[in-house]
C-alpha positions as CSV (number, residue, x, y, z in Angstrom):
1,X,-6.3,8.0,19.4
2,X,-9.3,8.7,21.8
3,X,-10.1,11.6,23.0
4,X,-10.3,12.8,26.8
5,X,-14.4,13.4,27.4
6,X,-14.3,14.3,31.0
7,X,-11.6,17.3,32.3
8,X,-9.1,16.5,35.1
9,X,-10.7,19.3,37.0
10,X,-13.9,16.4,37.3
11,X,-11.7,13.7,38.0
12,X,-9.7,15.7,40.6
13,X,-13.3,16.9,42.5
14,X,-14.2,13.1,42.6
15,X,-10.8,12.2,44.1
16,X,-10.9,14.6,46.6
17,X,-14.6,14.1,47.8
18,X,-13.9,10.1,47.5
19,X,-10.6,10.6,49.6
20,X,-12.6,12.8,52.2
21,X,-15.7,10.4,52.9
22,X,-13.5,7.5,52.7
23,X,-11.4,9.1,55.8
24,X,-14.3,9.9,57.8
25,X,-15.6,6.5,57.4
26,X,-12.4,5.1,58.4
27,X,-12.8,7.0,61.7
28,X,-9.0,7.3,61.6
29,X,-7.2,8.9,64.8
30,X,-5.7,12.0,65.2
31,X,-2.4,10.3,65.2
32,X,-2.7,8.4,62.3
33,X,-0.8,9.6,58.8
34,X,-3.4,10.9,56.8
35,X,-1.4,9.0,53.6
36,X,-1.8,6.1,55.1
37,X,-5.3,6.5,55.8
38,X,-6.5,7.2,52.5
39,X,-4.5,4.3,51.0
40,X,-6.0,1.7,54.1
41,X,-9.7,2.7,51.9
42,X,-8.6,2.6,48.3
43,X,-11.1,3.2,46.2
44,X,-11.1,2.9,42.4
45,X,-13.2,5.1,40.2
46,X,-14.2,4.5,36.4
47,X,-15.0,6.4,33.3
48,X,-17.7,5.3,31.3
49,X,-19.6,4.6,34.6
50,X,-20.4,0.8,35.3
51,X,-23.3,-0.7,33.2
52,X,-23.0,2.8,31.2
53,X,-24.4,2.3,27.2
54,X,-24.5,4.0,24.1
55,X,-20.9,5.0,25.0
56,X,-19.0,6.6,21.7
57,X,-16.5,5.0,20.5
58,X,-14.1,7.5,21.0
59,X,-14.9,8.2,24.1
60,X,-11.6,7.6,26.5
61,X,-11.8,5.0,29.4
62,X,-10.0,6.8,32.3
63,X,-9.6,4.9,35.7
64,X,-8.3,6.8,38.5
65,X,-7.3,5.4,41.8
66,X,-8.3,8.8,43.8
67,X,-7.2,8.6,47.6
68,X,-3.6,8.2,47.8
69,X,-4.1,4.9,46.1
70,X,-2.5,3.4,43.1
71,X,-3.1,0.6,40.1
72,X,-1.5,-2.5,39.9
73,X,-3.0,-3.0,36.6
74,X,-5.8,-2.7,34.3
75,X,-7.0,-4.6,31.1
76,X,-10.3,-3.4,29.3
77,X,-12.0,-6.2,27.1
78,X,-14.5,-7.6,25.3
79,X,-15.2,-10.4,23.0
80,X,-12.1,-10.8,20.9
81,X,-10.4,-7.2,21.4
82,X,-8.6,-5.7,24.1
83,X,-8.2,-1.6,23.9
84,X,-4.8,-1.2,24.8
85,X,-3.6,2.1,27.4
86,X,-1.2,3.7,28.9
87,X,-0.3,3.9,32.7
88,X,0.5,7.6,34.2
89,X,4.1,7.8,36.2
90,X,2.6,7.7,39.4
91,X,0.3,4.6,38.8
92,X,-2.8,6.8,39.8
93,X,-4.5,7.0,36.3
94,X,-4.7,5.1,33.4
95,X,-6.7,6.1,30.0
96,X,-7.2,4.3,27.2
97,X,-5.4,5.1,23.8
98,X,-7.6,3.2,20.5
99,X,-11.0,3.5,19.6
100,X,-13.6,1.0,21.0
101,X,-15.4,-1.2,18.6
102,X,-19.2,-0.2,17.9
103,X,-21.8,-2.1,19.3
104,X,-19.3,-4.2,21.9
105,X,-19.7,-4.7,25.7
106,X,-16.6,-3.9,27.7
107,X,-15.1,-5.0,30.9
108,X,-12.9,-3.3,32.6
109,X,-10.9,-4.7,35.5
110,X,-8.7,-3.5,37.9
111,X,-6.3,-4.5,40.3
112,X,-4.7,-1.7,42.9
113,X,-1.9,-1.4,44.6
114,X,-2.9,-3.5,48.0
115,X,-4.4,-6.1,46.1
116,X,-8.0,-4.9,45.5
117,X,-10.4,-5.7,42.5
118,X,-13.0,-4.0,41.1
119,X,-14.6,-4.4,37.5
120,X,-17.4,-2.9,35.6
121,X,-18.9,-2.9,32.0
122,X,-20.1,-0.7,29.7
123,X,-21.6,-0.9,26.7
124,X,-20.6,1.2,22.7
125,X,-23.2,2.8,20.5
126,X,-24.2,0.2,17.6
127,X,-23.0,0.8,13.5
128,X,-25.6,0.8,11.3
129,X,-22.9,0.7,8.2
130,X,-18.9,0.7,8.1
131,X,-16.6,1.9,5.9
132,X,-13.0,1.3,5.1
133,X,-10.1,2.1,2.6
134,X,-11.2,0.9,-1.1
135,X,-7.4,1.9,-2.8
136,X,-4.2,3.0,-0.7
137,X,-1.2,4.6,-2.6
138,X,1.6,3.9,-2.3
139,X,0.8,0.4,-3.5
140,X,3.5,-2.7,-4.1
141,X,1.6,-4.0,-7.3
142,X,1.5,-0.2,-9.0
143,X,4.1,1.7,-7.9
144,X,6.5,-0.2,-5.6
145,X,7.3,-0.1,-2.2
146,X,10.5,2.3,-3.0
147,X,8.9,5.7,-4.7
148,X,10.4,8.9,-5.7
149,X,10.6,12.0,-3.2
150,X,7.4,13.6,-4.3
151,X,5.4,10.9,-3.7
152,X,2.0,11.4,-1.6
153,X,0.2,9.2,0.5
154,X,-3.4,8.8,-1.4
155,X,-6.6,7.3,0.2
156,X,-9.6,6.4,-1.2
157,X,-12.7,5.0,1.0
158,X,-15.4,3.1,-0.1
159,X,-18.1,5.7,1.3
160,X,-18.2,9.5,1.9
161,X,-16.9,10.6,5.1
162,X,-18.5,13.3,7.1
163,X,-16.7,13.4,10.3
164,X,-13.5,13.9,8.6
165,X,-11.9,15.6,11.7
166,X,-12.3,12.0,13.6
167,X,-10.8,10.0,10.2
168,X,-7.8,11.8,10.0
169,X,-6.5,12.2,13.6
170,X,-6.4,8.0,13.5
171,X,-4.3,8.7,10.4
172,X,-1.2,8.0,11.8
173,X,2.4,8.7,9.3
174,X,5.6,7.6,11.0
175,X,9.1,8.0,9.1
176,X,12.8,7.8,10.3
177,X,13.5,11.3,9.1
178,X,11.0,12.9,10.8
179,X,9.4,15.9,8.6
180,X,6.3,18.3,8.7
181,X,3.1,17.2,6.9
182,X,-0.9,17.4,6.4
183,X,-3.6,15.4,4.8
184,X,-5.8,17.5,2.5
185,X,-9.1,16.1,1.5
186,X,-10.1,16.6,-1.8
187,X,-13.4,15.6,-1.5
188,X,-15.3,13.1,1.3
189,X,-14.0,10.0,-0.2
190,X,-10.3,11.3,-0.5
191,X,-7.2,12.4,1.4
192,X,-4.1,12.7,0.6
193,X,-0.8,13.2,3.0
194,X,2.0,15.2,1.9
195,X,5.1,17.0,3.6
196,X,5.7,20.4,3.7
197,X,8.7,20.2,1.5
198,X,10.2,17.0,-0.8
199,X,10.6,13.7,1.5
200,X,14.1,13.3,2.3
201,X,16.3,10.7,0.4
202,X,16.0,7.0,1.8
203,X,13.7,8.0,4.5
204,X,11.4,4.8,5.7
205,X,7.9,5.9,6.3
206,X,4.4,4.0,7.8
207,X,1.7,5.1,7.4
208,X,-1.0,3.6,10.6
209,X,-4.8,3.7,9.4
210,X,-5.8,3.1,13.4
211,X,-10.1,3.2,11.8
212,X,-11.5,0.0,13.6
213,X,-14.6,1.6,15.4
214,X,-13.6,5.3,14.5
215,X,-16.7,7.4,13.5
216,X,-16.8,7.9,9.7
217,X,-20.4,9.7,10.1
218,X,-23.6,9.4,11.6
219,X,-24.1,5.8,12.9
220,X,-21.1,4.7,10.6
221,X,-17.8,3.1,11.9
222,X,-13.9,2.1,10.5
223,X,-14.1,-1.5,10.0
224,X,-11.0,-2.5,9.8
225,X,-7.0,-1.0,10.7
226,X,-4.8,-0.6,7.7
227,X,-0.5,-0.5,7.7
228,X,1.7,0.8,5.1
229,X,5.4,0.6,4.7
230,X,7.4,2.2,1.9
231,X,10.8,3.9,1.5
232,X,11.8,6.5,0.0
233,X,14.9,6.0,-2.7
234,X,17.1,8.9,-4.1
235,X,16.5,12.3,-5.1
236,X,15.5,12.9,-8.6
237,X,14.2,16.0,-9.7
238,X,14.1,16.3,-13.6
239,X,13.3,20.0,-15.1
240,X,12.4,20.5,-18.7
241,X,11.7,24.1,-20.3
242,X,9.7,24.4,-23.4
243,X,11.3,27.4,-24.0
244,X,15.1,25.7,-23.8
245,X,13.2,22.3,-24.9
246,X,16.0,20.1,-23.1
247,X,15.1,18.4,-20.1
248,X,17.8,18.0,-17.1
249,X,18.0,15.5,-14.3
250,X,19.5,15.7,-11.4
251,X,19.7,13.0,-8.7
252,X,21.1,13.9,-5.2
253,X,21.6,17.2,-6.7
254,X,24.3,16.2,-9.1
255,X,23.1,16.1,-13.2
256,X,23.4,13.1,-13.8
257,X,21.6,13.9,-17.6
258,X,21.1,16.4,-20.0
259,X,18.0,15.2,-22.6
260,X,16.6,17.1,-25.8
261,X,12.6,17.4,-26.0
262,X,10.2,18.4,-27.9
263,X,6.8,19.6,-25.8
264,X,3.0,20.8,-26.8
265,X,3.0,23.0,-29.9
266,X,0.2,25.3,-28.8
267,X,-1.9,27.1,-31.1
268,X,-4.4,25.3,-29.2
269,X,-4.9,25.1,-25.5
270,X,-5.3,21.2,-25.1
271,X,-1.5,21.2,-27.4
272,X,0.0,22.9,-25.0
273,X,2.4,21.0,-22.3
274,X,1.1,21.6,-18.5
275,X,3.7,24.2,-16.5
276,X,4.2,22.5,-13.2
277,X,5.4,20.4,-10.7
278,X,4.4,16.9,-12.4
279,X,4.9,13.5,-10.8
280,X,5.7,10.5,-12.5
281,X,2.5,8.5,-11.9
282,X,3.1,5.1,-13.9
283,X,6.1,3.8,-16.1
284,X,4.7,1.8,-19.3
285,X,6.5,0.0,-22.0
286,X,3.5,0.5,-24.6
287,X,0.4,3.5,-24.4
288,X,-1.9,3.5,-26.8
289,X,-2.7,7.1,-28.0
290,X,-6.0,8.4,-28.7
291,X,-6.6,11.5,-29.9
292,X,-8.6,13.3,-26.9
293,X,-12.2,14.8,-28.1
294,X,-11.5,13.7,-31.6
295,X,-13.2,10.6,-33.5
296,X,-12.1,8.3,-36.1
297,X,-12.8,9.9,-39.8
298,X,-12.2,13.3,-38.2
299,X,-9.6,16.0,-38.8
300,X,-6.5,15.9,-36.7
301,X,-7.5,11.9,-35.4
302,X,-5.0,9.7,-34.4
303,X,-4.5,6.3,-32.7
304,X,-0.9,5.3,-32.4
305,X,1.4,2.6,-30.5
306,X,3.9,4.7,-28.0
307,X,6.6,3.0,-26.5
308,X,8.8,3.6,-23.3
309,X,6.4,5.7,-21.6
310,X,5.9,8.3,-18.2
311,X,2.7,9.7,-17.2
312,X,2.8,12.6,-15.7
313,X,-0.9,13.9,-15.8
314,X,-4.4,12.7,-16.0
315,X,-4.6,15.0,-19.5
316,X,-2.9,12.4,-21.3
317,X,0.3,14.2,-21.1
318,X,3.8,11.8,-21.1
319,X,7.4,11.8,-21.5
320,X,7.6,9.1,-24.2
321,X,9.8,8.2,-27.4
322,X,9.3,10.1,-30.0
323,X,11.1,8.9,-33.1
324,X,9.1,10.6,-35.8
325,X,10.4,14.2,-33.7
326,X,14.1,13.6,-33.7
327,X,15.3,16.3,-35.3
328,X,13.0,18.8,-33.8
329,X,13.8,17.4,-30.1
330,X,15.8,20.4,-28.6
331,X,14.8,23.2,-31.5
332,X,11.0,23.4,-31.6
333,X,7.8,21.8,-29.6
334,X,5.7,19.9,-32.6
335,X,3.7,17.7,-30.1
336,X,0.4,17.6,-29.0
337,X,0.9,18.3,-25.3
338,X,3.3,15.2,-24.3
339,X,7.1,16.1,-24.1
340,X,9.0,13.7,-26.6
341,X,12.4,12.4,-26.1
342,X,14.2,10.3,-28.6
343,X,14.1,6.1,-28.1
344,X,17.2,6.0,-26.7
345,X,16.6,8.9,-23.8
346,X,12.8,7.3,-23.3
347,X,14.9,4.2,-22.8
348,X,17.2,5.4,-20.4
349,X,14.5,7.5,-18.6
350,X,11.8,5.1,-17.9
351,X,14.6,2.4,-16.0
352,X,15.9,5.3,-14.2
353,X,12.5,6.8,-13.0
354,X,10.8,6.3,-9.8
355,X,7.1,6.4,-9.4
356,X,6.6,10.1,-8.0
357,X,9.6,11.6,-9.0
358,X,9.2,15.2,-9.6
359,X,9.7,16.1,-12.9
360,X,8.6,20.0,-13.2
361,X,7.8,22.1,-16.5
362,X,8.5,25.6,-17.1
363,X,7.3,28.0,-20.3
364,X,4.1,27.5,-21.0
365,X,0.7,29.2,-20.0
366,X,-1.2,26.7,-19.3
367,X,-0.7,25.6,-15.9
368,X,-1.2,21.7,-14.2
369,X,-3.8,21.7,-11.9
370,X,-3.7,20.6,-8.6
371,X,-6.6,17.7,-9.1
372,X,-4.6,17.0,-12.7
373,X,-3.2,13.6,-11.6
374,X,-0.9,13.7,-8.9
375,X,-0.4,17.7,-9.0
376,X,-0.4,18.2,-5.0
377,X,3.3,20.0,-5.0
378,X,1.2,23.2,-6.8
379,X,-0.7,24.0,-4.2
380,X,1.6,25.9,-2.1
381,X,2.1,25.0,2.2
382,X,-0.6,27.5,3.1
383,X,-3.1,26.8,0.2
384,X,-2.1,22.9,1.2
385,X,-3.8,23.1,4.8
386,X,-6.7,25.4,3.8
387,X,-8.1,21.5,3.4
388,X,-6.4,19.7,6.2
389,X,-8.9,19.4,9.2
390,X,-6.4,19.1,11.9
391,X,-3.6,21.2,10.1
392,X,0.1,20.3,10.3
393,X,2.4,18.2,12.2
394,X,5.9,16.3,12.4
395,X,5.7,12.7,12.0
396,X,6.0,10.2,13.9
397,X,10.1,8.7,14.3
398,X,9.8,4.9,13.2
């Protein structure tokens, strides 16, 4: 959305000076409405001035009809785009409400009230590079277009963005339960949207990428806009405690199933299963395991064929079958960080699992981090917006 450049205290010192000359030059009598007089010299004025160049992209085209006067209508184009806007109550204003492209010449023509028309150009600032979204999660090929309650919107770009404040205000997330979110960049080539609390069940959300012509950085501009739609299915929230060494899932707050695990045997830190709010990040039939930090001929190597398998970190950690840990599966953790479940429960729990489903893990010391994969819910609301550059907001009603 563009931004406002020039205050309404300008605009309204413009009107009135225009209204007052155009009067006088009217020589109007004494008799005569003074409505009616203003509106007999209509005048039109326009914001970026006529023939103006090196306009920003975001800068806002405001056309006022100052006087008394009013706008019939008003369309700003240029060669294959039109930058749509919005017409105030009273017909007396209109401002634009995208971004311009870079390096475009604009014509802007209006139409009052009584008939008149005026039009003027300007001209945007040239891109000397563009950016755009490289990956966009949720995605129908790798997680579906129906995802779990936990699930964040993830965006990767294809160069580093400095103007971050610009990128994310055309970030636009729309959803038919309307809840309170922010985007937090993790670093200048990702942000990430999440709500305040858990999405609600079967909730519809878009997500609008409005980056043609926003500013990415010095002399670099959005190349193209980017939609998303995706729903939200049930609630299922699985917890598992190392200590207990069962795992429980719930969906719509009713268990639903009660599963014996083994997790990370400690000892050593790496063995130990991440405490935390986890997300199920992919569902595959067969993971090959690799021992991590440990090659072939060396003690405590393995390579091994896993089947029915959750990720739920970037740390190689899973909630997979386990055959070989049957009977130790709600006793004692023997693994090497992963939580093992017999075939049948990995069965059962990998066609019941939605990508981003919480599934959260409780007993151990060593805690998920928030970069660990998808580990956004361990940041807490207030730790959340320390990297949001326009802080929180309610989304959008679809």
């Amino acid at each position: 959305m563009g931004r406002v450049t020039t205050g309404s205290a300008g605009l309204l010192a413009l009107a009135l000076a225009t209204a007052c000359s155009a009067s006088n030059a009217a020589g109007a009598d004494e008799g005569a409405s003074p409505v009616a007089a203003a509106a007999a010299t209509t005048t039109v004025s326009v914001l970026p001035a006529n023939q103006a160049v090196n306009i920003g992209t975001d800068e806002t085209v405001i056309v006022a009809a100052p006087g008394g006067g009013t706008l019939k209508s008003v369309r700003v184009t240029g060669p294959g785009t039109t930058l749509p806007g919005v017409l105030s109550g009273d017909a007396t204003r209109w401002r634009s409400t995208r971004t311009a492209r870079p390096g475009t010449t604009y014509t802007v023509a209006v139409t009052t009230g009584d008939g008149k028309q005026t039009t003027s150009t300007f001209t945007t600032v040239k891109a000397t590079k563009s950016f755009e979204i490289e990956q966009l999660t949720p995605h129908k090929d790798n997680t579906g277009l129906t995802v779990g309650v936990g699930m964040p919107i993830m965006i990767t770009f294809d160069r580093d963005i400095t103007d971050r404040v610009s990128v994310e205000r055309n970030l636009y997330v729309k959803a038919s339960k309307p809840v309170e979110g922010a985007w937090h960049w993790f670093d200048d080539r990702h942000v990430d949207f999440r709500p305040k609390t858990y999405w609600p069940a079967h909730t519809k959300v878009r997500l609008e990428a409005r980056l043609t012509g926003v500013r990415g950085g010095p002399g670099m501009y959005g190349k193209r806009d980017h939609v998303l739609d995706f729903k939200i299915g049930r609630e299922q929230i699985t917890k598992g405690s190392t200590d207990a060494h069962y795992l429980t899932v719930r969906r719509d707050g009713k268990k639903i199933r009660d599963i014996p695990m083994s997790a990370g045997q400690g000892g050593v830190w790496k063995y130990y299963t991440t405490s935390g709010v986890h997300l199920a990040m992919s569902r595959e039939p067969v993971t090959v395991m690799i021992s991590p930090g440990i090659g072939p001929g060396s003690p405590g190597y393995y390579r091994m064929v896993v089947y029915n398998t959750v990720r739920i970190s970037n740390s190689g950690e899973y909630v997979h079958s386990a055959p070989w840990s049957v009977g130790s599966q709600g006793y004692s953790n023997v693994s090497h960080g992963c939580v093992n479940i017999s075939p049948a429960n990995a069965s059962w729990f990998i066609r019941n699992t939605l990508i981003g489903d919480p599934i959260i893990i409780t007993g151990t010391p060593r805690k998920l981090e928030p970069t660990n994969g998808w580990g956004h819910w361990q940041e807490d609301w207030k730790q959340w917006l320390q990297w949001s550059s326009i802080k929180a907001g309610r989304t959008e009603a679809m």
